[in-house]
N, C-alpha and C positions, 0 to 999 in steps of 0.2 A: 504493500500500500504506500502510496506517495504521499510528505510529510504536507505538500502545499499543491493546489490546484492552478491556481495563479499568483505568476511572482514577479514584481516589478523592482526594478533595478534603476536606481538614481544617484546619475556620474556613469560615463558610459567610457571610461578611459582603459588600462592597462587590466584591472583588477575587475570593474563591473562588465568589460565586454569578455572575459576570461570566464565570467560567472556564467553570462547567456549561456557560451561557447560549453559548456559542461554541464549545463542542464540539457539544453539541445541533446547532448550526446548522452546523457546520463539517463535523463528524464524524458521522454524526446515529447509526451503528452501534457506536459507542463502548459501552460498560456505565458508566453512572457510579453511583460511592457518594459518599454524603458523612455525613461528622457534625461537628457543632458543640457544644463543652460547656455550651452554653445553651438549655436546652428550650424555651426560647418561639423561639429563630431556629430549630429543626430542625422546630419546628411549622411555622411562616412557609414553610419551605424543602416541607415536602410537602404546605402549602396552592398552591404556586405550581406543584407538580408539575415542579423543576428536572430532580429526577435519578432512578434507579429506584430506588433507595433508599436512606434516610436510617435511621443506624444510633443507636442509641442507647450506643455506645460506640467508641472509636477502633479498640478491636480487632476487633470486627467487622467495623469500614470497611476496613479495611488485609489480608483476611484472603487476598483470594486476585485482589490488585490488581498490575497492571503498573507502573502507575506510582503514588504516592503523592506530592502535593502538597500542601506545608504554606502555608496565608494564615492564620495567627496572627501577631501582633504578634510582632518580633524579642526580645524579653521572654520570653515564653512557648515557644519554638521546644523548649528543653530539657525542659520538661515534656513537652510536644505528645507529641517522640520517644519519650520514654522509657514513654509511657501504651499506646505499640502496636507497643513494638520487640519482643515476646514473641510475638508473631501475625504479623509480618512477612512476605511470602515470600522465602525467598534468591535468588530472582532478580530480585524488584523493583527500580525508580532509585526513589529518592527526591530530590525537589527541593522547594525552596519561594520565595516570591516577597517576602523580608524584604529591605529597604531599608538594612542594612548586612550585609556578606558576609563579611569576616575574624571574626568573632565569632559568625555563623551556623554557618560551615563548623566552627568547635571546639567548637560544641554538638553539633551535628550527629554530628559524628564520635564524640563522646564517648560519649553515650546509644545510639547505632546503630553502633560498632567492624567491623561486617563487612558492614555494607551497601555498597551501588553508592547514592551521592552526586552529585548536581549538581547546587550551588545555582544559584538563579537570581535576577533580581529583573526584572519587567515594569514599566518607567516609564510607569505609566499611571495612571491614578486618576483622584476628584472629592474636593469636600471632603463629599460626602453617605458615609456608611457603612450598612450591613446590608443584608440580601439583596433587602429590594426595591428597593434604588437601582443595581442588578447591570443590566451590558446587555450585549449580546452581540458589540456593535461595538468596547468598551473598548481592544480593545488594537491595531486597525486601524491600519497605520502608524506602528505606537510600536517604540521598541525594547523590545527584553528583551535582558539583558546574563548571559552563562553563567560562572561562576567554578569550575570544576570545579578538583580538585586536582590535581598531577605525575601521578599513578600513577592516575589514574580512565580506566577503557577509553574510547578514543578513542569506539567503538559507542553508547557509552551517553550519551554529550556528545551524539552526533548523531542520538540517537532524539528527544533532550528539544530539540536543536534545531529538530526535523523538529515536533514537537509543535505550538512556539511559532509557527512558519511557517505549518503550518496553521491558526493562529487569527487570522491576517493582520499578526503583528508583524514587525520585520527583527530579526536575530540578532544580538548582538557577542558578543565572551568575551575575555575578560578577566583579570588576576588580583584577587584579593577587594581587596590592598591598594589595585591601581591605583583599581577599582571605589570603594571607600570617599571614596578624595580626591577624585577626579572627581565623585561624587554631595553630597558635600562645599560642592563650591565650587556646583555647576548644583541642588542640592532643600534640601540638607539647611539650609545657613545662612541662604540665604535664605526658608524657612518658620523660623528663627530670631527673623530679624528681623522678619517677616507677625506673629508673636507679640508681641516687643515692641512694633512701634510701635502695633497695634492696643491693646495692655495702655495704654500712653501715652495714649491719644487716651482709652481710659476712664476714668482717673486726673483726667485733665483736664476730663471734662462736669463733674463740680462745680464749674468753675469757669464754662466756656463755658455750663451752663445748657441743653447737648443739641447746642447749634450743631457744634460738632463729628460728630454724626452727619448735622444737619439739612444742612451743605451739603459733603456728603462728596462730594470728584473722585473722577475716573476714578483714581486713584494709590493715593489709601486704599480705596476700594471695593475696589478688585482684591487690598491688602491683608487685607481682613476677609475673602475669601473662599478665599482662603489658609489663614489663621489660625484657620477653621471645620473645616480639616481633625480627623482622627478623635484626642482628645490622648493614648490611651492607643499607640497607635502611633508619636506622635511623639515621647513622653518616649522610650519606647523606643530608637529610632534615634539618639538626640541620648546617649543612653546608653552604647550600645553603637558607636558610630562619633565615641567622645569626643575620638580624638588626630588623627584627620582634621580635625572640625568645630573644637577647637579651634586646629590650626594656621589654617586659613581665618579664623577668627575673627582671629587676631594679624593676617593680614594685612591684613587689612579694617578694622582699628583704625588700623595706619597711614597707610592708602589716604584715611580719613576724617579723618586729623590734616592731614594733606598739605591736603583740599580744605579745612576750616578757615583753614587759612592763606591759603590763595588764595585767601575770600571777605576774611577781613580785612585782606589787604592790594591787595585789589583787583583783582586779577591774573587778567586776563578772560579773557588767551590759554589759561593753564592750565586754566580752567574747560570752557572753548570746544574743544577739542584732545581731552578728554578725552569729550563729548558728542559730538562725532564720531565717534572712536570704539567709542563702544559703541552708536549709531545704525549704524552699518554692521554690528557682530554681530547687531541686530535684522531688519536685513536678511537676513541670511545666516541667520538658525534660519526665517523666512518660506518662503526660498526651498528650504530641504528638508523643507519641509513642515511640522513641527513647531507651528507656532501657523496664525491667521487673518489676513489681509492687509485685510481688509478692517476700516473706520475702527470705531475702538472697540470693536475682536475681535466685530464682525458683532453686536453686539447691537442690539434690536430696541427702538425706543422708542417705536413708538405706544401 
């Protein structure tokens, strides 16, 4: 049995055309709607023939949908609701796939006071965005992490679970705060740093004269393609999940004083102990699957 009859999708970019793209294939009797507040993506979207129809207002999209899915930047989510809380159905969930969750769920709540809520967020992405970089395998083997509130019916948790299942993810749930430090320490700071040090290495071709891109490793590459991710989504998260990102950050300032000291005073064991280590966490994300195992994350250099 299928979790939802009809499902509308609002933001139709990297992650919401990914969704169509997997229901389609998963679900293929689904109804889907969608709308995007930018008429060149809702073009794109019914040149691609994602879904059965693409509306040209939220309230239309939302008017007599099961479920309601928000992929707008965590920025924007307060708007998003409040553009088609008037057209609603009262027995709709409303979920969305925003990358910090305490600050989602009190938008949420606040624009939509009687709706059925359960945010979500699917760890899954690229650094390409908009609807033709969508595929329908995106969230195979990934997790999706559920933050519903105390008082959200247990039923409606397990419809949006049943949802994500079927588009081949694993489920966790969570509470928003745990969700926020945890995503904190594993996406958010380190696409922080994907930022700065790529910002640096630009600062610095005036000086190197380009060598800096021209003999970029395996270390900085995998940073620049990080740090290509989408920036209006990542101010956002870095915004809205400030007191996680910056706890992580103090600690990580330490962590980096610490190894300071042990390059300058020589101190190999410390170095060596530590690379250890986190050579065996790399192991361990291998082994449940999460990355490639294979030399240079399987890329192809002929």
């Amino acid at each position: 049995m299928l979790p939802f009859a009809r499902v509308t999708v609002i933001g139709l970019g990297l992650i919401g055309s990914s969704i169509l793209r997997a229901v389609r294939s998963h679900m293929p009797t689904v109804r889907l709607t969608g709308h995007d507040a930018d008429p060149a993506v809702r073009e794109t979207v019914r040149r691609l023939d994602l879904c059965d129809d693409v509306t040209d207002t939220p309230g239309a999209a939302v008017i007599d949908a099961d479920l309601v899915i928000l992929c707008v930047p965590v920025g924007a989510i307060a708007a998003a609701a409040e553009s088609f809380a008037a057209d609603l159905p009262a027995d709709a969930i409303v979920t969305d796939v925003g990358g910090s969750k305490a600050s989602v769920a009190e938008a949420l709540r606040a624009a939509l006071p009687d709706a059925t809520i359960v945010p979500g967020h699917p760890v899954a992405g690229t650094e390409h965005s908009g609807p033709e970089a969508g595929f329908a395998t995106l969230f195979h083997g990934r997790w999706c992490i559920l933050t519903p509130e105390d008082d959200t019916p247990e039923a409606a948790t397990e419809r949006v679970r049943a949802f994500w299942e079927k588009l081949g993810s694993n489920v966790e749930i969570m509470s928003p705060k745990h969700h926020d430090l945890v995503l904190a320490v594993t996406s958010h700071v380190p696409h922080l740093i994907a930022y700065s040090i790529v910002g640096t290495a630009s600062d610095l071709e005036n000086v190197t004269q380009g060598e800096v891109i021209k003999y970029s490793a395996g270390g900085f590459r995998d940073f620049t393609r990080i740090a290509a991710s989408d920036p209006t989504m990542w101010r956002d998260v870095f915004l809205n999940n400030r007191e996680a990102v910056l706890e992580i950050l103090q600690r990580l300032t330490e962590d980096v004083t610490a190894l300071q000291r042990a390059i300058r005073w020589g101190d190999g064991d410390t170095l060596f102990n530590l690379f250890a280590r986190t050579r065996a966490i790399r192991r361990s994300i291998i082994e449940q699957g999460q990355d490639d195992e294979r030399p240079d994350f399987g890329r192809s250099h002929e």
